[in-house]
KEKE-3310 file (N, C-alpha, C; in steps of 0.2 Angstrom, whole numbers, plus 5000, padded with zeros to 4 digits):
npx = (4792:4795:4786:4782:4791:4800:4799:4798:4811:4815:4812:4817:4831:4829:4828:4837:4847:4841:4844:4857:4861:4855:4864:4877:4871:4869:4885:4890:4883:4886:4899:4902:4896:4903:4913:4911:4911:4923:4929:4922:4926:4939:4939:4933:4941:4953:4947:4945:4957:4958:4963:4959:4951:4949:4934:4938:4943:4933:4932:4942:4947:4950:4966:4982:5001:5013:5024:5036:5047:5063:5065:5075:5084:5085:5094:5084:5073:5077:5075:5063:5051:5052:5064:5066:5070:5079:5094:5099:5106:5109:5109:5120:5111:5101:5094:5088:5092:5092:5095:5085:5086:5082:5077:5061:5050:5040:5026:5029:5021:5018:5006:5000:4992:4997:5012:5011:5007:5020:5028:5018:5025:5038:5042:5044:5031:5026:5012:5011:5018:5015:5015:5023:5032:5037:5053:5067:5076:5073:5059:5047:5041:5032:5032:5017:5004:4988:4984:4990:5005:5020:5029:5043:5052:5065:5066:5056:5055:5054:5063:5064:5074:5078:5081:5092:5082:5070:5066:5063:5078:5084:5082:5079:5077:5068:5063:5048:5044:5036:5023:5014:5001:5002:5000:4984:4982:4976:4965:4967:4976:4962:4962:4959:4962:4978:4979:4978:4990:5000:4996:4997:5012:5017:5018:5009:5002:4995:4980:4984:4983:4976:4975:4977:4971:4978:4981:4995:5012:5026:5045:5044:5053:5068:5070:5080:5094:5085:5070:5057:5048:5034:5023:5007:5005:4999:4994:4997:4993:5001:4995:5008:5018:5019:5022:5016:5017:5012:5011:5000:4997:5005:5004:5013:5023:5030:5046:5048:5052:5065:5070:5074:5067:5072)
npy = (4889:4906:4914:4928:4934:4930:4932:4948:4949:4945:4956:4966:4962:4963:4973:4981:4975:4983:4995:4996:4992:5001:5011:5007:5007:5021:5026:5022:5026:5039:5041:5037:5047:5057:5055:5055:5069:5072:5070:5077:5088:5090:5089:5098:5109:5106:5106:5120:5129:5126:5113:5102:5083:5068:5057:5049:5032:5020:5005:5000:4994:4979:4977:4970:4965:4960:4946:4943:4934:4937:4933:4920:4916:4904:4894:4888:4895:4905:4894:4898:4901:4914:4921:4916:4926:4934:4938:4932:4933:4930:4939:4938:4931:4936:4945:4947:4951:4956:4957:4961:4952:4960:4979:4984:4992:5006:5019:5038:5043:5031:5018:5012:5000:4996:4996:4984:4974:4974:4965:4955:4947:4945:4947:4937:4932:4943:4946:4950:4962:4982:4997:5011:5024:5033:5038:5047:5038:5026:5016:5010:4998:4991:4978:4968:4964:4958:4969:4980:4990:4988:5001:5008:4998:4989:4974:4970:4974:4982:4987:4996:4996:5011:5013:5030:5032:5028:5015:4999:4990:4983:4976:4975:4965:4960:4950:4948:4933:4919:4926:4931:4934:4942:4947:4957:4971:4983:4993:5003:5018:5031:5036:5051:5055:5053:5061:5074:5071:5075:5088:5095:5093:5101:5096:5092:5106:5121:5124:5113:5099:5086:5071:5057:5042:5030:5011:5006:4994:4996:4991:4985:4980:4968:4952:4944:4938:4938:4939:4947:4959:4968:4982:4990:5006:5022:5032:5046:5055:5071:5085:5091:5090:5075:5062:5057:5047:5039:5029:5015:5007:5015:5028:5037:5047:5042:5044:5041:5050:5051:5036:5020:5006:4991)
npz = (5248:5244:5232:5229:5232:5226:5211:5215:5216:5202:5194:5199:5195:5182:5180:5182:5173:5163:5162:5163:5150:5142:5147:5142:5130:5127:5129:5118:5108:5110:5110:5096:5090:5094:5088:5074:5074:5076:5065:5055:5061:5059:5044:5041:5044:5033:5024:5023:5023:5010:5004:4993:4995:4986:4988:5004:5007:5016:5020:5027:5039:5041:5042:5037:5044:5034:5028:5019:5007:5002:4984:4978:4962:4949:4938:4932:4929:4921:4908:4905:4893:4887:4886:4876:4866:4872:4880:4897:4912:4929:4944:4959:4963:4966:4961:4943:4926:4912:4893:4879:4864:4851:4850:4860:4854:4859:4860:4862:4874:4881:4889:4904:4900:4886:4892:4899:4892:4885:4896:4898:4889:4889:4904:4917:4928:4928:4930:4943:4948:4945:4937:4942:4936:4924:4918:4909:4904:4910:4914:4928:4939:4952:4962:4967:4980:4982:4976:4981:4983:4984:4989:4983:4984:4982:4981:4976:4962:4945:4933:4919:4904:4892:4875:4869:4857:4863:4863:4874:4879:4889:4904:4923:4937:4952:4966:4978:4986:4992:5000:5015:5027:5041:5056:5061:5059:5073:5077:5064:5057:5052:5037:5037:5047:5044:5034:5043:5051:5041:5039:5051:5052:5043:5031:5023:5013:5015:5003:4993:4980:4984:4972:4974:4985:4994:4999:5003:5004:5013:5017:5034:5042:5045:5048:5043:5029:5021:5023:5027:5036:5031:5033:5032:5023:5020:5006:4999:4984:4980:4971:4959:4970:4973:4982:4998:5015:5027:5042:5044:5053:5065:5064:5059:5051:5034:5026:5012:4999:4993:4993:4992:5000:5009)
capx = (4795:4790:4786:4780:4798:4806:4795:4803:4818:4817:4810:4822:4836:4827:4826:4844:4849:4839:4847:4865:4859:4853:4870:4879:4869:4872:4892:4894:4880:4889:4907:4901:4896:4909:4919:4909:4911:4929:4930:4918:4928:4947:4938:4932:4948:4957:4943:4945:4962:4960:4963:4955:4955:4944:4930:4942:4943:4928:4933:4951:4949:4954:4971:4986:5006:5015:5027:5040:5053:5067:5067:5082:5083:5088:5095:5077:5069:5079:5072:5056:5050:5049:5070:5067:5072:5082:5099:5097:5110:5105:5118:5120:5106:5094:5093:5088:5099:5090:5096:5082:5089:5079:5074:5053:5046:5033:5025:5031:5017:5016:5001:5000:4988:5003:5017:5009:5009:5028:5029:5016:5028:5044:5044:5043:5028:5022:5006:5014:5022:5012:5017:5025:5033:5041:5056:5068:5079:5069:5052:5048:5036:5033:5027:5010:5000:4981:4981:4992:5011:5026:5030:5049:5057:5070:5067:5050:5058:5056:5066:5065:5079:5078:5087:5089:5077:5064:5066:5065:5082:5083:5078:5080:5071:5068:5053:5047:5039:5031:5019:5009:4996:5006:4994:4981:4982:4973:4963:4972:4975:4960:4966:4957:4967:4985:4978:4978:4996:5001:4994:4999:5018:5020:5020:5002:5001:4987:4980:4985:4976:4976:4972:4973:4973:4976:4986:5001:5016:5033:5045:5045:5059:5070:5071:5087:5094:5080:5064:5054:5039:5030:5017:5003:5006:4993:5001:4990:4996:4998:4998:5017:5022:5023:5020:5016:5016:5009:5010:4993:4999:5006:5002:5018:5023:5038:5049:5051:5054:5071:5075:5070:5070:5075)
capy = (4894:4912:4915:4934:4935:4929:4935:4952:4948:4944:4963:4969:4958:4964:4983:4983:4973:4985:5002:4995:4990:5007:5015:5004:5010:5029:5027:5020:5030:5046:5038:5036:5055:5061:5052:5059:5076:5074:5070:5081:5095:5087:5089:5106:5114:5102:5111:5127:5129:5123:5109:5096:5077:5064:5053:5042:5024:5018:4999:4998:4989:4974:4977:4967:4965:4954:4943:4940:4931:4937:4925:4915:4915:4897:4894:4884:4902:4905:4890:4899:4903:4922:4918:4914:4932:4937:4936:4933:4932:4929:4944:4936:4926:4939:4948:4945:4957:4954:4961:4960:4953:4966:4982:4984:4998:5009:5025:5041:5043:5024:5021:5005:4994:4994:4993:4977:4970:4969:4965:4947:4945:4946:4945:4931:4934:4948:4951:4953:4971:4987:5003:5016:5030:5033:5042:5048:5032:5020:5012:5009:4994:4988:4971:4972:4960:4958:4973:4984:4991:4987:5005:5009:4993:4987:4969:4968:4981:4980:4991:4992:5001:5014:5018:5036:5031:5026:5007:4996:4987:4979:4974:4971:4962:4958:4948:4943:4928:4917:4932:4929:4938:4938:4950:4960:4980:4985:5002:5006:5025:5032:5041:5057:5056:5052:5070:5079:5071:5076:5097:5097:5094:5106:5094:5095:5112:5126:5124:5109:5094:5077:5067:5050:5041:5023:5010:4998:4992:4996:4984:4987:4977:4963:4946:4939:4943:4935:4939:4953:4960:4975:4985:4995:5013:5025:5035:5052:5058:5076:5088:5096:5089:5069:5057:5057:5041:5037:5021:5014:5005:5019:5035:5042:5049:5037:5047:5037:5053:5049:5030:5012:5002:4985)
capz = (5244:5243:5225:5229:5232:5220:5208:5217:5213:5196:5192:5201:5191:5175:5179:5181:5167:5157:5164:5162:5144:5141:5149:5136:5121:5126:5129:5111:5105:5111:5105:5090:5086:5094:5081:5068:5074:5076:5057:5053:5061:5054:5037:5038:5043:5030:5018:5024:5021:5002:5004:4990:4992:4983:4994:5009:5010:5023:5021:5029:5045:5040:5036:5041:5042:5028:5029:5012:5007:4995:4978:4973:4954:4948:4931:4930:4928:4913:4905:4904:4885:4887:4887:4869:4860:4878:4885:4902:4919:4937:4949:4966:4966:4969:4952:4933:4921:4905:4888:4873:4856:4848:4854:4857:4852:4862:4861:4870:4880:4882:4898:4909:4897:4881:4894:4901:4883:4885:4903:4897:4883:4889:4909:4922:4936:4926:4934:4950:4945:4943:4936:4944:4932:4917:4916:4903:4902:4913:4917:4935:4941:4958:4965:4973:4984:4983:4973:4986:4978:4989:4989:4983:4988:4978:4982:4972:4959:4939:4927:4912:4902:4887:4872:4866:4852:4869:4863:4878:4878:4893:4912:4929:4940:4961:4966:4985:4985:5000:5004:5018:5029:5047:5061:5058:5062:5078:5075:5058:5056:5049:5030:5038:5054:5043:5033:5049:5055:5037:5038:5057:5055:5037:5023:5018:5012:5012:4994:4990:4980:4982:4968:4976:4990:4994:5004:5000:5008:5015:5024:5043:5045:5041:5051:5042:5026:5014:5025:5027:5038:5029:5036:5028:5023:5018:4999:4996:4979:4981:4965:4960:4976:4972:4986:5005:5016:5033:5044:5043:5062:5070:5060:5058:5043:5032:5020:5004:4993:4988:4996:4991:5003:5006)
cpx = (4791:4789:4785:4788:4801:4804:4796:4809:4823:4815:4814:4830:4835:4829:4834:4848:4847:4843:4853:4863:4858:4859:4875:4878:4872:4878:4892:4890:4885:4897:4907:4899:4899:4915:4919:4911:4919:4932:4929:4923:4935:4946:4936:4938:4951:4955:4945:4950:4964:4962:4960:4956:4949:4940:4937:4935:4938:4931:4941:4951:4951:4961:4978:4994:5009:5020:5031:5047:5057:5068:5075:5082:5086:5089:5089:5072:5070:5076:5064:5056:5050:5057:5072:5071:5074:5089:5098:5103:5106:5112:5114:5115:5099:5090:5091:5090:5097:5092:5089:5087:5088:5076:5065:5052:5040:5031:5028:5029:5013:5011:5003:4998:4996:5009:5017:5009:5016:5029:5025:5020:5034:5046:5040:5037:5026:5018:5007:5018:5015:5017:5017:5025:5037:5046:5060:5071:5077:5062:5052:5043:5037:5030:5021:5007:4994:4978:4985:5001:5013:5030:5038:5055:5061:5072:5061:5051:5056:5057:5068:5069:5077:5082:5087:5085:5069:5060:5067:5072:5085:5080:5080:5077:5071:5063:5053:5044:5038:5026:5015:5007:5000:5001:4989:4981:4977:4971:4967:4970:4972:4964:4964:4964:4976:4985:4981:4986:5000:5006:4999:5010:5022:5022:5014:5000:4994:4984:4981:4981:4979:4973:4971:4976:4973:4981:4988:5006:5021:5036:5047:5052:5061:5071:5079:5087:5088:5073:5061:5047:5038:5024:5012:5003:4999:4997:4996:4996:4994:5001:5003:5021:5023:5019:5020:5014:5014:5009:5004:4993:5001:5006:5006:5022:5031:5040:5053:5052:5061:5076:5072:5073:5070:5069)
cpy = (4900:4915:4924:4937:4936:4929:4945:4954:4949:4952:4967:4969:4962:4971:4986:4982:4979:4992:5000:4993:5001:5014:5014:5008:5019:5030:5026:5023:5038:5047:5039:5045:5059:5059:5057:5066:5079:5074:5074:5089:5097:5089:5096:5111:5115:5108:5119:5133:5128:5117:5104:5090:5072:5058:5047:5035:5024:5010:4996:4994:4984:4974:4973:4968:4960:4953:4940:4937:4934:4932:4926:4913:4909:4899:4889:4889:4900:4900:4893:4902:4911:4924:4919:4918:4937:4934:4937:4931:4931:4934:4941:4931:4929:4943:4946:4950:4952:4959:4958:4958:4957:4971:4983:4991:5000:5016:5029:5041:5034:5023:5014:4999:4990:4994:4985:4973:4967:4967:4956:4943:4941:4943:4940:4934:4942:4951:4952:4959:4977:4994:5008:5021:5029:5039:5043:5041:5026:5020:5009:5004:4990:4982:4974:4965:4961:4967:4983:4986:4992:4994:5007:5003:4987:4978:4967:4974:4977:4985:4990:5000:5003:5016:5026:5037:5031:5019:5005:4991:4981:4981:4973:4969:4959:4955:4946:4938:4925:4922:4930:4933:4936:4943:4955:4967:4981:4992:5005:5014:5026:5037:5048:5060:5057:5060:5076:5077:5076:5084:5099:5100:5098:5101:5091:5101:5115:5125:5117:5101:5090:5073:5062:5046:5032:5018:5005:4996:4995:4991:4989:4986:4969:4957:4944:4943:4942:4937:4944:4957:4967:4976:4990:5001:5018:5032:5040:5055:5065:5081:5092:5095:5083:5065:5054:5052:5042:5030:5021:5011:5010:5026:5041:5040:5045:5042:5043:5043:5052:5042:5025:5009:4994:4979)
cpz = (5243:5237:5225:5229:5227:5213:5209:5212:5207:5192:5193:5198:5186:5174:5179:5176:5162:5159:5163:5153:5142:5141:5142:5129:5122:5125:5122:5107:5104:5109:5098:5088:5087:5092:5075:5069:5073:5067:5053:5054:5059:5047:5034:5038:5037:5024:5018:5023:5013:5000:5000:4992:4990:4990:4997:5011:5014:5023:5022:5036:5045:5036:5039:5038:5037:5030:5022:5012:5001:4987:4978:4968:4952:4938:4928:4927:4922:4909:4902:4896:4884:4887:4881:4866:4867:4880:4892:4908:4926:4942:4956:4968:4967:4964:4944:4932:4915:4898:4882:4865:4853:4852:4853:4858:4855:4862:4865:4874:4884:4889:4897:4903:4891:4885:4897:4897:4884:4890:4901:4892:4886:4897:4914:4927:4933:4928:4942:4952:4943:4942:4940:4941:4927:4918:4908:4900:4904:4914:4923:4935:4947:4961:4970:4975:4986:4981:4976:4984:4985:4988:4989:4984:4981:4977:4979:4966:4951:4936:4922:4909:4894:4883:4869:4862:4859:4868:4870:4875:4883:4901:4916:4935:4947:4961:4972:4983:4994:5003:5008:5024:5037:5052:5055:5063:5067:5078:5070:5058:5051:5043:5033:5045:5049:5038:5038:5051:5048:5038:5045:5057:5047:5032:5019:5020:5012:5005:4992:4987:4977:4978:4968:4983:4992:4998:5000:5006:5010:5019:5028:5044:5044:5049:5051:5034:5019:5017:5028:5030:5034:5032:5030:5028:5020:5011:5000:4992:4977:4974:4965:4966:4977:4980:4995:5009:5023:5037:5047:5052:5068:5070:5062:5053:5042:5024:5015:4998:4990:4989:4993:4996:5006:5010)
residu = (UNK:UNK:UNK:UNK:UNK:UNK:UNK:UNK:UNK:UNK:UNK:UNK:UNK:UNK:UNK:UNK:UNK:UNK:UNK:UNK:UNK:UNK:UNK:UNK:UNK:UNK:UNK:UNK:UNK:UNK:UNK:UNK:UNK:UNK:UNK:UNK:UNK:UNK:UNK:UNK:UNK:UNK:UNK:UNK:UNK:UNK:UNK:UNK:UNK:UNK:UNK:UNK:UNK:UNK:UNK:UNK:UNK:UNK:UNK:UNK:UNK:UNK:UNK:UNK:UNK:UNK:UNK:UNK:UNK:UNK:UNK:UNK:UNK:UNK:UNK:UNK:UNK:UNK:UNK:UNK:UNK:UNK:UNK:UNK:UNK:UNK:UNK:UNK:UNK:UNK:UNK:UNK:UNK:UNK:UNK:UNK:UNK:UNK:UNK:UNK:UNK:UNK:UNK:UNK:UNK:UNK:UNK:UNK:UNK:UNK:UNK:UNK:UNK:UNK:UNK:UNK:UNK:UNK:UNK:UNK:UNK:UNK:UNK:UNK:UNK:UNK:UNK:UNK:UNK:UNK:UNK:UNK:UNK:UNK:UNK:UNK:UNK:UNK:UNK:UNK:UNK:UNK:UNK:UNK:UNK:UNK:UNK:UNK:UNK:UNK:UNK:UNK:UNK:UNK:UNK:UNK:UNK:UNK:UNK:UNK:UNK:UNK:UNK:UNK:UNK:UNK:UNK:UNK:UNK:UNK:UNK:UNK:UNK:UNK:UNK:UNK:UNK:UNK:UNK:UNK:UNK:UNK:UNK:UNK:UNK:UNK:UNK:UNK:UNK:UNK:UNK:UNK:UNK:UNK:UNK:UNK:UNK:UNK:UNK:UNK:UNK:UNK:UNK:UNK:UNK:UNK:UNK:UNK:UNK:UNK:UNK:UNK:UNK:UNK:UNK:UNK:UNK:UNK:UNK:UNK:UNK:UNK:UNK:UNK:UNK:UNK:UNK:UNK:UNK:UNK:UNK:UNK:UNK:UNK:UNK:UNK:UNK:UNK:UNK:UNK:UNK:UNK:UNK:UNK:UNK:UNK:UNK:UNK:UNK:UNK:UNK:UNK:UNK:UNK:UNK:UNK:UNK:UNK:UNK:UNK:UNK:UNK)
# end
């Protein structure tokens, strides 16, 4: 055995593994700041224009598609003690239609924490709803999952109804249930990139500032008529102009200004 050889061989082996090692680090080195740079120069435009918006999300890669089910309201709900000082029906199967015996009383400028009050008082699955808006006659709250609002959708919906005095009087109510984590998102559209799809196609304006930015749901699409894929959308809350969405999956822009959808 010629060791001088194969002792050769193995330097020879090494010297390559290190230059393909070496190539490696530069490609994903050079990736990597031509990322940065592309962000960098997405952001200055973005700025330069007047554009405000508050520090973006860095912890989104982990995001995924949902999988829900429509609930089926049973006259076994109703049994629930929150019933007590409530008339309550079931429409269709798919609804609560609740009246209050008494109206509750809340400020005009009521905020989240004291409409929550009524909400642990009076309705089922409570902390499964987050505020939306307050109009003149209604109160808007939408189902949310791991902290994330089901965006307009009528199937995780709570309304609560006003009288001219701005008594709550009564409710109604959607709920999904079975939520479950069904894929996970492949290169989710950076918040900066779904900015740039935003400015690009004329509905983020020169000037204009975004006060928040964050990600929920919408459904994708319906299996059957009880089940529900949702996908993760990207909201940025823009001032005097209300609420602009983006698919976190395929980063084209979803128009929820004037629809709930189902």
């Amino acid at each position: 055995m010629d060791w001088s050889k194969i002792k050769t061989i193995f330097i020879i082996a090494f010297l390559v593994l290190d230059v393909y090692l070496v190539y490696e680090f530069t490609k994903l080195r050079d990736a990597s700041e031509l990322a940065l740079e592309s962000e960098a120069s997405v952001e200055n435009r973005l700025r330069a224009d007047g554009i405000e918006f508050p520090e973006l999300k860095k912890d989104y890669n982990e995001i995924n598609l949902i999988n829900a089910e429509r609930e089926e309201f049973t006259e076994e709900d109703l049994e629930d003690a929150k019933f007590d000082e409530q008339s309550a029906e079931i429409n269709r199967g798919k609804e609560l239609v609740v009246s209050l015996d008494e109206p509750y009383s809340i400020t005009e400028d009521a905020d989240a924490e004291e409409l929550n009050t009524f909400l642990d008082t009076y309705v089922i699955h409570a902390d499964q709803y987050a505020f939306w808006e307050k109009g003149e006659t209604t109160i808007t709250f939408y189902q949310t999952f791991e902290g994330k609002m089901f965006y307009k959708n009528n199937n995780g919906r709570l309304t609560l109804f006003l009288n001219p005095e701005g008594e709550i009087v009564s409710y109604t109510q959607t709920l999904l249930t079975n939520i479950e984590e069904r894929v996970e998102v492949e290169d989710p559209v950076p918040p900066l990139s779904a900015m740039e799809t935003l400015y690009q196609n004329s509905k983020l304006l020169p000037n204009s500032v975004i006060t928040d930015v964050e990600i929920g749901y919408y459904t994708f699409l319906s299996e059957n008529t009880t089940t529900y894929t949702l996908t993760p959308v990207w909201r940025f809350v823009v001032e005097d102009q209300g609420s602009l969405y983006v698919n976190v999956k395929y980063g084209d822009i979803i128009d929820l200004s004037n629809i709930e959808n189902n």
